[in-house]
LUMVO-641254 format. One record per residue: x, y, z of N, C-alpha, C in turn. Coordinates in steps of 0.2 Angstrom, whole numbers. Layout:
SITE / X / Y / Z / X / Y / Z / X / Y / Z
...
END
This chain:
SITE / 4 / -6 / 0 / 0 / 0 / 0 / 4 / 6 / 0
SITE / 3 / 11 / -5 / 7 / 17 / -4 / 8 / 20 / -1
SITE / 14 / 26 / 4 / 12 / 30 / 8 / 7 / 36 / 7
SITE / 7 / 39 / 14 / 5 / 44 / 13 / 9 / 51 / 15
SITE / 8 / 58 / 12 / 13 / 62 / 15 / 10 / 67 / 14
SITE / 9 / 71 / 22 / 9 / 78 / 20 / 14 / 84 / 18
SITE / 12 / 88 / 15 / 18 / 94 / 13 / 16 / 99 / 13
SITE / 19 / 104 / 18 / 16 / 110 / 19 / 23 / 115 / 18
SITE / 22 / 119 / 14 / 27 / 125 / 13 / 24 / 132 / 15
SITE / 27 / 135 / 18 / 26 / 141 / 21 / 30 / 148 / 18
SITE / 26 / 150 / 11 / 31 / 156 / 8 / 31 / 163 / 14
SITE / 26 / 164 / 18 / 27 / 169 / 21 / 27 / 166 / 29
SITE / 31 / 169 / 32 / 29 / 169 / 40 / 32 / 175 / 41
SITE / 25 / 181 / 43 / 29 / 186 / 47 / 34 / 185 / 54
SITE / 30 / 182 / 58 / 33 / 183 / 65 / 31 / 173 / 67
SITE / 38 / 170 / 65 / 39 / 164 / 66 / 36 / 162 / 75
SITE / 37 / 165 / 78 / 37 / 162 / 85 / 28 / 163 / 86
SITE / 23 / 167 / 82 / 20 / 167 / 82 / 16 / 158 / 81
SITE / 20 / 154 / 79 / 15 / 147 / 77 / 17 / 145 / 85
SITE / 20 / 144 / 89 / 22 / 140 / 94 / 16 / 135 / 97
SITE / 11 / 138 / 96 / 5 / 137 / 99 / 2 / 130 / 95
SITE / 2 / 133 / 88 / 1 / 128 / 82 / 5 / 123 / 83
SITE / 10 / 123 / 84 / 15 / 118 / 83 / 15 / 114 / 89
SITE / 12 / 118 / 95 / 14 / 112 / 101 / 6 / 108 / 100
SITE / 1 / 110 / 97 / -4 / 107 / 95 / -2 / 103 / 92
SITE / -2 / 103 / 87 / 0 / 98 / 79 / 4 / 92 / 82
SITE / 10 / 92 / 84 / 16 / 89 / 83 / 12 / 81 / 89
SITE / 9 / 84 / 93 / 5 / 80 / 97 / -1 / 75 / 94
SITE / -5 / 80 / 88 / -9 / 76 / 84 / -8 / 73 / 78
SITE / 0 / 73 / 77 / 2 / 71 / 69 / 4 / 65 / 71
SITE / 9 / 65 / 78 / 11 / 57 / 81 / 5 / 54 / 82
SITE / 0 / 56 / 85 / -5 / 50 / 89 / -6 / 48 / 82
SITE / -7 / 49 / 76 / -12 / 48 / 69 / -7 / 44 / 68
SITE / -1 / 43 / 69 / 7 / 39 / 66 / 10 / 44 / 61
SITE / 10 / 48 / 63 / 14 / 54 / 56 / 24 / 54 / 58
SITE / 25 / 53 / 55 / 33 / 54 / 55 / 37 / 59 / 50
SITE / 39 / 65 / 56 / 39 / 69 / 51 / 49 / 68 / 49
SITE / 49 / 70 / 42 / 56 / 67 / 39 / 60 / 74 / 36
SITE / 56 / 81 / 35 / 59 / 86 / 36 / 54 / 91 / 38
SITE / 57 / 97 / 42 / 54 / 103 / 45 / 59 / 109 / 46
SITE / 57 / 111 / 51 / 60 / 120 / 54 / 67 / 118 / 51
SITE / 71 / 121 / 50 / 79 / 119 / 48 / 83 / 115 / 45
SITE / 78 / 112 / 39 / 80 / 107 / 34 / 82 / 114 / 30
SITE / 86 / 112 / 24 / 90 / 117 / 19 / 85 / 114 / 16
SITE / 83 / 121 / 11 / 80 / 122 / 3 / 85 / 123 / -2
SITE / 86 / 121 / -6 / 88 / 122 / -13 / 83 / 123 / -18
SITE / 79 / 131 / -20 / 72 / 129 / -20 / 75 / 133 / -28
SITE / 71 / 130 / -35 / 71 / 133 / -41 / 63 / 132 / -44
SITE / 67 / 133 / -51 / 59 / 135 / -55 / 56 / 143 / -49
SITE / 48 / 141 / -49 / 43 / 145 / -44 / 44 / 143 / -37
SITE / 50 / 141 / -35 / 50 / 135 / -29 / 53 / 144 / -25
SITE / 50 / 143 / -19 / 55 / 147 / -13 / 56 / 146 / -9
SITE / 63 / 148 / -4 / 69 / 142 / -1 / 65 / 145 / 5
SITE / 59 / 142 / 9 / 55 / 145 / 13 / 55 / 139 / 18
SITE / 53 / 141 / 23 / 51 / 131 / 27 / 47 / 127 / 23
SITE / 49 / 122 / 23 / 47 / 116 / 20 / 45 / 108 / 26
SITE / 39 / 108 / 25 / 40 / 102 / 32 / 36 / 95 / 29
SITE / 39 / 91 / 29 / 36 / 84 / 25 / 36 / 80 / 30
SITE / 29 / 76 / 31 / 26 / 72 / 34 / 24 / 66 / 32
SITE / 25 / 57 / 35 / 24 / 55 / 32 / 19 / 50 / 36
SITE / 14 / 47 / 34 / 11 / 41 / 34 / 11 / 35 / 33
SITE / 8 / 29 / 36 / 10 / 22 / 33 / 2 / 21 / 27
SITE / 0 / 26 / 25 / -6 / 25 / 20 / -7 / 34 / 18
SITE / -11 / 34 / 11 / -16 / 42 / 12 / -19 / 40 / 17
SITE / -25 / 35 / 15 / -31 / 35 / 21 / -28 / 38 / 26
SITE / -21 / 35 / 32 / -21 / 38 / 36 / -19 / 45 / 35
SITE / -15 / 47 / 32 / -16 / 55 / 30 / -21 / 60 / 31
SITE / -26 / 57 / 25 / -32 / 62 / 26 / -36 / 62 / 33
SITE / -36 / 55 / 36 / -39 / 54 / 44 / -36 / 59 / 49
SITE / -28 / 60 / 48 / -25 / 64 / 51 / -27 / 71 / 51
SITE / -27 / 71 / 47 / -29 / 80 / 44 / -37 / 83 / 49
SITE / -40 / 77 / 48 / -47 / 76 / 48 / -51 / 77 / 56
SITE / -45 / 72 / 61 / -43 / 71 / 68 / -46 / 78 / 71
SITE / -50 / 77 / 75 / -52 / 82 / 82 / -43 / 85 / 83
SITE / -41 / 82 / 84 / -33 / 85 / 88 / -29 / 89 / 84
SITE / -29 / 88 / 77 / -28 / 93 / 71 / -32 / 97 / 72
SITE / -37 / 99 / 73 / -42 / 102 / 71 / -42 / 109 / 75
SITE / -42 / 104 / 79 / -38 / 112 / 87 / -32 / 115 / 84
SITE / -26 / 111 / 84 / -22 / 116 / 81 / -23 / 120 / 74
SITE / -26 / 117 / 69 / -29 / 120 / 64 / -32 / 130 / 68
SITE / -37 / 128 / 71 / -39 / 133 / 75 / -36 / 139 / 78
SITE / -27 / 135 / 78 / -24 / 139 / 82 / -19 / 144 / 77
SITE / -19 / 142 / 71 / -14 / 146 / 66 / -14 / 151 / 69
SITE / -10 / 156 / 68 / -12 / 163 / 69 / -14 / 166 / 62
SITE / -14 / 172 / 62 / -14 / 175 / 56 / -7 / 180 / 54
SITE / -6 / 181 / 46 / -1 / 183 / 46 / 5 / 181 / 42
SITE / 2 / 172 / 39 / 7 / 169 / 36 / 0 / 164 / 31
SITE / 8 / 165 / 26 / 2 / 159 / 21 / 4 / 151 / 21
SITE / 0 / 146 / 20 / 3 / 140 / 19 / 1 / 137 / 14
SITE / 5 / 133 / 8 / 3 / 129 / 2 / 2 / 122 / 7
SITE / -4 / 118 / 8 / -3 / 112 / 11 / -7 / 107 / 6
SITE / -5 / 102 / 6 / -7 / 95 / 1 / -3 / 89 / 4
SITE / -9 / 85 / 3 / -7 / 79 / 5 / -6 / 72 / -2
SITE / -2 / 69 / -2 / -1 / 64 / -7 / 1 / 59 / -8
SITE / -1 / 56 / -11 / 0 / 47 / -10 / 5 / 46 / -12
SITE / 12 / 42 / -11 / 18 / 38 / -13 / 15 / 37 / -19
SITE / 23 / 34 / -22 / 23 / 28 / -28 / 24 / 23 / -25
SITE / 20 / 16 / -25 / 20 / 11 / -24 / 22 / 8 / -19
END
């Protein structure tokens, strides 16, 4: 069964310290779902094309289903809640190859 991955790119963050709250949300409902994240805050971008060398954080899962359950989760949902405002984020979720 293929995985599943989230991937959320953040071209703006005014005031980074601003997510803390998100993040101490999330990081609690992405493990309970089984999410493993494999890059985040301080990975290097080498970003071309339309690409921008901006946070990058890629999460993965052992299925999509569980992916999109993840997302879907009471406990995301809170931290969903908690974004601040002030920042944009491109997020999608994707299925492996095979």
């Amino acid at each position: 069964m293929p995985k599943g991955y989230w991937v959320s790119v953040y071209p703006t963050i005014e005031d980074p310290e601003s997510l803390d709250v998100y993040n101490g949300l999330a990081r609690p409902a992405v493990a309970a779902a089984g999410g493993r994240v494999l890059a985040s805050r301080g990975s290097r971008v080498d970003a071309h094309e339309a690409g921008i060398a901006e946070r990058v954080v890629l999460i993965e899962f052992d299925s999509f289903e569980q992916a999109v359950a993840a997302r879907a989760s009471a406990a995301y949902q809170e931290a969903l809640a908690a974004l601040p405002d002030g920042f944009q984020r491109d997020f999608r979720i994707i299925e492996g190859v095979g």
